[in-house]
C-alpha positions as CSV (number, residue, x, y, z in Angstrom):
1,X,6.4,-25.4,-5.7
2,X,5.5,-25.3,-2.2
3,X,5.1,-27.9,0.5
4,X,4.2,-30.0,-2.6
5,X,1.5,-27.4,-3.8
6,X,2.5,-26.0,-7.6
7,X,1.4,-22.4,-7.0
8,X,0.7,-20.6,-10.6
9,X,-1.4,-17.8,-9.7
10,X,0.6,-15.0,-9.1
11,X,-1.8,-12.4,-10.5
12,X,-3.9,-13.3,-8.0
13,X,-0.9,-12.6,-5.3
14,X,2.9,-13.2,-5.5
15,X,4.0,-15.3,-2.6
16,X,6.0,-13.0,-0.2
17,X,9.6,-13.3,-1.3
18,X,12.2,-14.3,1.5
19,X,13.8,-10.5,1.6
20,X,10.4,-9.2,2.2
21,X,9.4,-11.8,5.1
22,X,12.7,-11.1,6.8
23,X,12.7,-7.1,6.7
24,X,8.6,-7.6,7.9
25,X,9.7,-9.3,10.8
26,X,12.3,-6.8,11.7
27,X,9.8,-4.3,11.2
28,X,7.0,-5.8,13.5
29,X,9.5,-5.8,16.3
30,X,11.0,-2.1,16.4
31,X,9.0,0.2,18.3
32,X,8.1,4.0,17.3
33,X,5.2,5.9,16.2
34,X,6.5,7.1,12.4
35,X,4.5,10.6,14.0
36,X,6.6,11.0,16.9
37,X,9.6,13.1,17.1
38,X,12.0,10.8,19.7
39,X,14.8,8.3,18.5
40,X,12.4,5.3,18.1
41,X,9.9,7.8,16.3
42,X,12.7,9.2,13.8
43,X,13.7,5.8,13.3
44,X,10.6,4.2,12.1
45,X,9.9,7.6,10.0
46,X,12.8,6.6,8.3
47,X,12.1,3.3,7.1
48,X,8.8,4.2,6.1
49,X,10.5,7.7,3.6
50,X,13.4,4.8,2.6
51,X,10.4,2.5,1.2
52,X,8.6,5.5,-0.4
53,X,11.8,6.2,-2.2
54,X,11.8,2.2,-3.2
55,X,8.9,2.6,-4.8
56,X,9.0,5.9,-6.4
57,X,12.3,4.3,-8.1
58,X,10.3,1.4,-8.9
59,X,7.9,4.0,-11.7
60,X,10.4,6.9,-11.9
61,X,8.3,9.1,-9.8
62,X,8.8,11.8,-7.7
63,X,9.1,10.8,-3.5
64,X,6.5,13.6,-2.8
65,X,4.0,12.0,-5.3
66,X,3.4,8.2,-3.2
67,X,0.5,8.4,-0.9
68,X,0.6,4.9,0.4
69,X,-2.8,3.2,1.2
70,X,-4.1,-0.1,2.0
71,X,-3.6,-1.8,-1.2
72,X,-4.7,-1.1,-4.8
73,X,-8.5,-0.9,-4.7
74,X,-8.4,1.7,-1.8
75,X,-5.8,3.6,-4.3
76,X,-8.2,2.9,-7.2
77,X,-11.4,4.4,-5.4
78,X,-9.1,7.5,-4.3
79,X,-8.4,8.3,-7.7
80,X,-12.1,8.2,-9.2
81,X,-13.3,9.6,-6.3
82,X,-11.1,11.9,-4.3
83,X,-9.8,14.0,-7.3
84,X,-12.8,16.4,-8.0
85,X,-13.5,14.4,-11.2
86,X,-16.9,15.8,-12.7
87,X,-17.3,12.8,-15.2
88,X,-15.5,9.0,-15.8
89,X,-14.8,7.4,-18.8
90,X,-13.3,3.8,-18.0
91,X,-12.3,0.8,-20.5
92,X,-14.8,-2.1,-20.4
93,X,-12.2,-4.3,-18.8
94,X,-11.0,-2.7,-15.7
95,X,-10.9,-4.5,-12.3
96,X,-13.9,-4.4,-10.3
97,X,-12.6,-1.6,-7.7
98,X,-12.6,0.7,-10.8
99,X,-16.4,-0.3,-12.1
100,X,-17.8,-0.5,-8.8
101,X,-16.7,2.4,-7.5
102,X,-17.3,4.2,-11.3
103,X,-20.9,2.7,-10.6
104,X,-21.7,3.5,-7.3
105,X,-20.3,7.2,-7.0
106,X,-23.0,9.1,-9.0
107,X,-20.7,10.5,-11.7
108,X,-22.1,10.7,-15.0
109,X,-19.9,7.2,-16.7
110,X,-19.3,6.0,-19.9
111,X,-17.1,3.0,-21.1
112,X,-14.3,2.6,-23.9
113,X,-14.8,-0.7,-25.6
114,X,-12.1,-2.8,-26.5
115,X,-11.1,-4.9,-29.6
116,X,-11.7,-9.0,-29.5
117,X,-7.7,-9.4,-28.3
118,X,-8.9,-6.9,-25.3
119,X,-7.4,-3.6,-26.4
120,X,-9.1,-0.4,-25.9
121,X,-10.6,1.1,-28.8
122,X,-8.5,4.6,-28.6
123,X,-11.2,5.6,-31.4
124,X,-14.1,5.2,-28.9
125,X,-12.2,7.1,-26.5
126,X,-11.1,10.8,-28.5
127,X,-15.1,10.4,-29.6
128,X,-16.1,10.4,-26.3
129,X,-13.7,13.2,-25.1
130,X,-14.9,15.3,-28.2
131,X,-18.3,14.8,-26.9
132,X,-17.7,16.1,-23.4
133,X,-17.5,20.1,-21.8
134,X,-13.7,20.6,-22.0
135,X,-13.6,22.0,-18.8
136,X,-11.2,19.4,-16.8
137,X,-13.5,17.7,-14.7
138,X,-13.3,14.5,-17.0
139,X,-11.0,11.6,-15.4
140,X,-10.1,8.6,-17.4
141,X,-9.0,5.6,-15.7
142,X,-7.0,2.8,-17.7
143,X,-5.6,-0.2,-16.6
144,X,-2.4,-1.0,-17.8
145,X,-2.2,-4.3,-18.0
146,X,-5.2,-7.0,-17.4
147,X,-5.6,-9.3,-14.5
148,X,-7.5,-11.9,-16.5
149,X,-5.5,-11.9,-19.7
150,X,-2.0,-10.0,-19.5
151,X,-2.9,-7.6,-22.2
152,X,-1.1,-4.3,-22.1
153,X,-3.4,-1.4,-22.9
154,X,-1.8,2.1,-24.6
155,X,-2.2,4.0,-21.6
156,X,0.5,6.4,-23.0
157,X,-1.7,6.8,-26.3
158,X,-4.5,7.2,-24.1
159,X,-3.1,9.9,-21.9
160,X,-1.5,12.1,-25.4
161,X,-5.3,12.1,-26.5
162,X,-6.5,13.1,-23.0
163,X,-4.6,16.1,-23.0
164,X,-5.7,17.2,-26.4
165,X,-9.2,17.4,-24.5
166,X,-7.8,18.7,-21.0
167,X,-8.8,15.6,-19.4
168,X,-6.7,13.5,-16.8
169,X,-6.1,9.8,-16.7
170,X,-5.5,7.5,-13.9
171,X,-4.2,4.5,-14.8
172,X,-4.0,1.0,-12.5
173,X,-0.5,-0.4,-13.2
174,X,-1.0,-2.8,-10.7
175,X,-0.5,-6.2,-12.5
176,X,2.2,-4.2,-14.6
177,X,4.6,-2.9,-11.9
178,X,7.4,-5.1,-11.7
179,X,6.6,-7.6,-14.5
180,X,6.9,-4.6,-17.6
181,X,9.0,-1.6,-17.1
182,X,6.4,1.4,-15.6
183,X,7.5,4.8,-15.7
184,X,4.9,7.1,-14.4
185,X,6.1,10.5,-16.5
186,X,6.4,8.2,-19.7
187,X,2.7,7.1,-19.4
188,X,1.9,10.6,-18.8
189,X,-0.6,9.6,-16.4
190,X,-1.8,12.1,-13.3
191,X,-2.6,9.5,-11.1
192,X,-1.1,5.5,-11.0
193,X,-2.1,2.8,-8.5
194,X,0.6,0.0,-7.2
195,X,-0.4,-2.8,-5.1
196,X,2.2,-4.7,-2.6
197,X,1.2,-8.0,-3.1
198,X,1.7,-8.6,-7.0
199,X,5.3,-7.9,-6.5
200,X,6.1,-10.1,-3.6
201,X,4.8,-8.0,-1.0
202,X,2.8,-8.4,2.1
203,X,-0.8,-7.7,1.5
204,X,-3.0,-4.9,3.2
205,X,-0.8,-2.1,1.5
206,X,-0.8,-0.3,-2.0
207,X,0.2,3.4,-3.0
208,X,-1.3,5.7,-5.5
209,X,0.7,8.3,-7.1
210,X,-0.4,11.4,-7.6
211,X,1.4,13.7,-9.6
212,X,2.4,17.2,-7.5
213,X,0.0,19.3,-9.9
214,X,-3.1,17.1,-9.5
215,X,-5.3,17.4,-6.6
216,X,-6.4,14.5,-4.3
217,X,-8.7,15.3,-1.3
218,X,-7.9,13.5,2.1
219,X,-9.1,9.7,2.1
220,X,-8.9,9.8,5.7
221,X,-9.2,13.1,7.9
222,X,-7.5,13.5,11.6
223,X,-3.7,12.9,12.3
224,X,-2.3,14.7,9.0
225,X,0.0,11.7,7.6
226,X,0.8,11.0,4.3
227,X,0.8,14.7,3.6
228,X,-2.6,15.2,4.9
229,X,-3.7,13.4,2.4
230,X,-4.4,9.9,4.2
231,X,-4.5,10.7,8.1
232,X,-4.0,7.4,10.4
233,X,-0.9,5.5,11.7
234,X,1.4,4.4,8.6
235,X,1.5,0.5,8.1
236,X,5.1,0.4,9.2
237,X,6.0,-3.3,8.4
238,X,3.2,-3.4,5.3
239,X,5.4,-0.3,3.9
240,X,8.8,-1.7,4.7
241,X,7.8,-4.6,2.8
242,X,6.8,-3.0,-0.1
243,X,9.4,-1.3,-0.4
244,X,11.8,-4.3,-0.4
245,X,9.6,-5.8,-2.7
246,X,9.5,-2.7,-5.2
247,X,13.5,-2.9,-5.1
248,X,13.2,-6.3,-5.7
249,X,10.4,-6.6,-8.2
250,X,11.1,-7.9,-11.5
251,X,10.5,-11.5,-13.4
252,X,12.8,-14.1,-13.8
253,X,14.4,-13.5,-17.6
254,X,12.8,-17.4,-18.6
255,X,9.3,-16.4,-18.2
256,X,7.9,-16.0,-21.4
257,X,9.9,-19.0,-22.3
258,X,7.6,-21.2,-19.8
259,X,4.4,-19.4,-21.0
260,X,5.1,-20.4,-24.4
261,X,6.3,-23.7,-24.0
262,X,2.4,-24.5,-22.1
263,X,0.7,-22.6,-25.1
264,X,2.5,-24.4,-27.3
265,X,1.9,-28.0,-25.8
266,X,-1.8,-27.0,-25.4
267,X,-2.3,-26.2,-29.0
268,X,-0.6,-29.5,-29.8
269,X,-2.6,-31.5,-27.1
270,X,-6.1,-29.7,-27.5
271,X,-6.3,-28.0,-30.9
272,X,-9.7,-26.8,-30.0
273,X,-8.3,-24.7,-27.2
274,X,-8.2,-21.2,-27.1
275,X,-5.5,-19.2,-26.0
276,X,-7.0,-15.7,-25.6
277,X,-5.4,-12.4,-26.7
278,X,-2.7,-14.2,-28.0
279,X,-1.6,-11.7,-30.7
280,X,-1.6,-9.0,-28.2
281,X,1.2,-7.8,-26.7
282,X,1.0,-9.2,-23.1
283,X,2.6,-9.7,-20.1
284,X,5.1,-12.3,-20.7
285,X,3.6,-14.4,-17.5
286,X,0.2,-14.6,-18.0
287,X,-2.0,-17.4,-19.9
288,X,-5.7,-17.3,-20.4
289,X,-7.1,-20.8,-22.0
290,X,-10.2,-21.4,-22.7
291,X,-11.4,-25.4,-23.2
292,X,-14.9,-25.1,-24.6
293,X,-16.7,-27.9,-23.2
294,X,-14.7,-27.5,-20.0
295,X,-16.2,-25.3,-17.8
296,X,-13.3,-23.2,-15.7
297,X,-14.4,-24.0,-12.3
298,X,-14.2,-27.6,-13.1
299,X,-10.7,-27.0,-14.7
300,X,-9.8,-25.0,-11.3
301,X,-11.2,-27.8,-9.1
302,X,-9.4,-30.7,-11.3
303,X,-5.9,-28.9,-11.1
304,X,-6.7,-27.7,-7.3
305,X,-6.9,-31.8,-6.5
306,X,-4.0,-32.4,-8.5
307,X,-2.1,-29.5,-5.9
308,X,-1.8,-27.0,-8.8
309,X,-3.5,-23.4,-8.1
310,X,-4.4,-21.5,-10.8
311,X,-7.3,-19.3,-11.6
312,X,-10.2,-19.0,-13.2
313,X,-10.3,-16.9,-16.2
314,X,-13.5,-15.4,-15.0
315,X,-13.2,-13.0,-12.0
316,X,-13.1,-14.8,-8.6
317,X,-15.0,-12.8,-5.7
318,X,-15.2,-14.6,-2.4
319,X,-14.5,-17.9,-3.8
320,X,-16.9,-17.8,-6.2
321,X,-16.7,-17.8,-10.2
322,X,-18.3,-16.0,-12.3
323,X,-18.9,-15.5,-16.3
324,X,-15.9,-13.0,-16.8
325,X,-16.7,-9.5,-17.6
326,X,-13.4,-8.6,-19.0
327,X,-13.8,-11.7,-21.8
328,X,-17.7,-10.8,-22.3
329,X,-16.3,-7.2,-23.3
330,X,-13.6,-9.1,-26.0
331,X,-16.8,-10.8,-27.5
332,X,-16.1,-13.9,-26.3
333,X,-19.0,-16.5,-26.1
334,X,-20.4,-17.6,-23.3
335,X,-18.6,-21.4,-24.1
336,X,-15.3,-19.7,-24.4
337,X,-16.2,-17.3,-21.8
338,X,-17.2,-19.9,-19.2
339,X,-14.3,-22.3,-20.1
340,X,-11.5,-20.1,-19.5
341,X,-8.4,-20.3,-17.1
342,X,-5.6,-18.3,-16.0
343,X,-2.0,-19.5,-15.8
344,X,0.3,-16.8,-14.0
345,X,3.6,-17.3,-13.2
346,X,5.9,-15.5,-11.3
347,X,9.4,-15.1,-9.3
348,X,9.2,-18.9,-7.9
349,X,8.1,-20.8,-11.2
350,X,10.1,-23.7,-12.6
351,X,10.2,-25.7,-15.4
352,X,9.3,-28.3,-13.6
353,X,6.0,-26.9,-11.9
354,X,4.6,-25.8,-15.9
355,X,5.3,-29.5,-16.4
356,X,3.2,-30.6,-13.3
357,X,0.8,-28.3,-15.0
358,X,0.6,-29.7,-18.2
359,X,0.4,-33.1,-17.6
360,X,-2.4,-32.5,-15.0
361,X,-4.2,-30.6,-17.6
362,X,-3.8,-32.9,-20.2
363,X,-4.4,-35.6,-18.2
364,X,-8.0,-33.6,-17.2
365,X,-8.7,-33.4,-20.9
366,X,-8.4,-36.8,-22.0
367,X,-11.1,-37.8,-19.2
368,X,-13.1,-35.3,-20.6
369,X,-12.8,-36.4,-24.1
370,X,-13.3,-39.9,-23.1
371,X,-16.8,-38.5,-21.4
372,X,-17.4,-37.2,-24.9
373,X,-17.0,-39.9,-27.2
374,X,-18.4,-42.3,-24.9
């Protein structure tokens, strides 16, 4: 809880954790070009290759193989885009910097379905790969975990069946990193995206890694940093911040604890709720309820006045909400679809703020069932 405001949308972004603010700060006030080869240069190179190192430890990849970028959807369109892919396939539920950017780059594209708790349909996928030339130039890119509902996806299934059909598979681990163990060579993926901000971060700084044998074309052209491969000025606080945040990153060992406790007293309170993907495997701080009858901007609105944030289970873009894609694609309709909320919690949740939750929520469903009968 903050400045009495019960914050429970971490999926959205983690508020910055104290360490992180603090070694920012220090960063924003130390001069030195990480390009220039004086004292205050060397020094600021430093801190930028120590937070490289944070990270790389933070997936068990190689130092050489973080290109650091401006946060995950820059990372995401490098990797469908910048790679010399010929074809995508992508999984009906990735995050909108992956479909947009599948959609808009004039690649041939087809999509993996996924099951009605939001797992992809590894079936779908070795049909597709049997179907395409066998000569490389098809990318897969597989999130693995979603935004919207916490389900973990078998990206290292995935990527065993990719290489029976010499393709390559990116995979988006940016809601994953720091809440599931990641471990880029045990995915076996070629290219991973991270993102700052979900682990405590600042925001405005991301990373993909690229693994040494896979080729990525220069996102940016001119000064030659980031191994030519993303030319400009580095982000020296952003990075120094992530990588705090990547040494730090982790959830609190109650988590699923206070996710299960809410499920639990909204199946008790509301029986007609739903709790989606629920006999997935998911992450354990992520909560997607739908309330049929309750649509989820009203929900978001209700809880909002109550000084509780949460989501919508429906995508958010520029403040708006929308019918969710990712639950469309599960075969959710459009009542549970458009009824649907997300409940993330993160590194500052307390009991007591899924309490504040709960009773505002319940409290927002009696009305509503009062409406109803009367």
């Amino acid at each position: 809880m903050t400045s009495g405001f019960t914050y429970l949308d971490y999926n959205a972004t983690a508020p910055v954790r104290p360490e992180v603010a603090a070694a920012v700060a220090e960063a924003l006030v130390r001069v030195g070009n990480p390009s220039s080869v004086h004292k205050a240069g060397r020094a600021a190179r430093a801190a930028v290759e120590q937070a490289r190192a944070r990270v790389a430890a933070l997936v068990g990849a190689r130092v050489s193989e973080v290109v650091f970028t401006s946060g995950g959807s820059e990372a995401n369109m490098a990797a469908l885009t910048r790679t010399g892919a010929a074809r995508l396939i992508i999984s009906a539920i990735e995050h909108d910097s992956v479909t947009e950017t599948a959609a808009a780059g004039g690649l041939p594209v087809q999509t993996m379905p996924v099951d009605s708790e939001g797992v992809v349909d590894l079936a779908a996928l070795e049909r597709l790969l049997a179907e395409a030339p066998r000569d490389g130039g098809t990318l897969i890119s597989l999130m693995l975990a979603n935004n919207e509902t916490g389900v973990i996806e078998p990206v290292a299934r995935a990527a065993a069946i990719a290489r029976r059909y010499g393709a390559r598979l990116h995979c988006d681990a940016v809601q994953a990193a720091g809440k599931i163990p990641v471990g880029f060579n045990d995915l076996d993926a070629d290219y991973l995206t991270l993102s700052a901000h979900k682990l405590g971060g600042p925001q405005g700084v991301g990373a993909l890694v690229v693994r040494e044998i896979c080729a990525l074309t220069p996102l940016v052209s001119g000064g030659g940093q980031e191994q030519g491969r993303r030319s400009g000025t580095e982000n020296v606080p952003g990075i120094v911040g992530f990588g705090v945040a990547a040494e730090l990153a982790g959830l609190p060992a109650d988590t699923a604890l206070l996710r299960d406790a809410w499920e639990d007293r909204v199946r008790t309170a509301a029986p007609e709720a739903v709790i989606l993907s629920a006999s997935a495997s998911r992450l354990a701080n992520t909560s997607c309820v739908a309330l049929p009858g309750a649509g989820s901007e009203t929900q978001v609105m209700a809880l909002d006045l109550a000084g509780i944030g949460i989501s919508a289970g429906a995508a958010c873009s520029s403040g708006k909400v929308r019918t969710s894609r990712v639950l469309s694609a599960m075969g959710c309709d459009a009542d549970v679809a458009g009824s649907a909320i997300r409940v993330s919690l993160g590194w500052g949740t307390t009991e007591a703020d899924m309490d504040r939750l709960f009773t505002a929520w319940a409290a927002l469903h009696r009305r509503m069932a009062q409406r109803k009968a009367g």
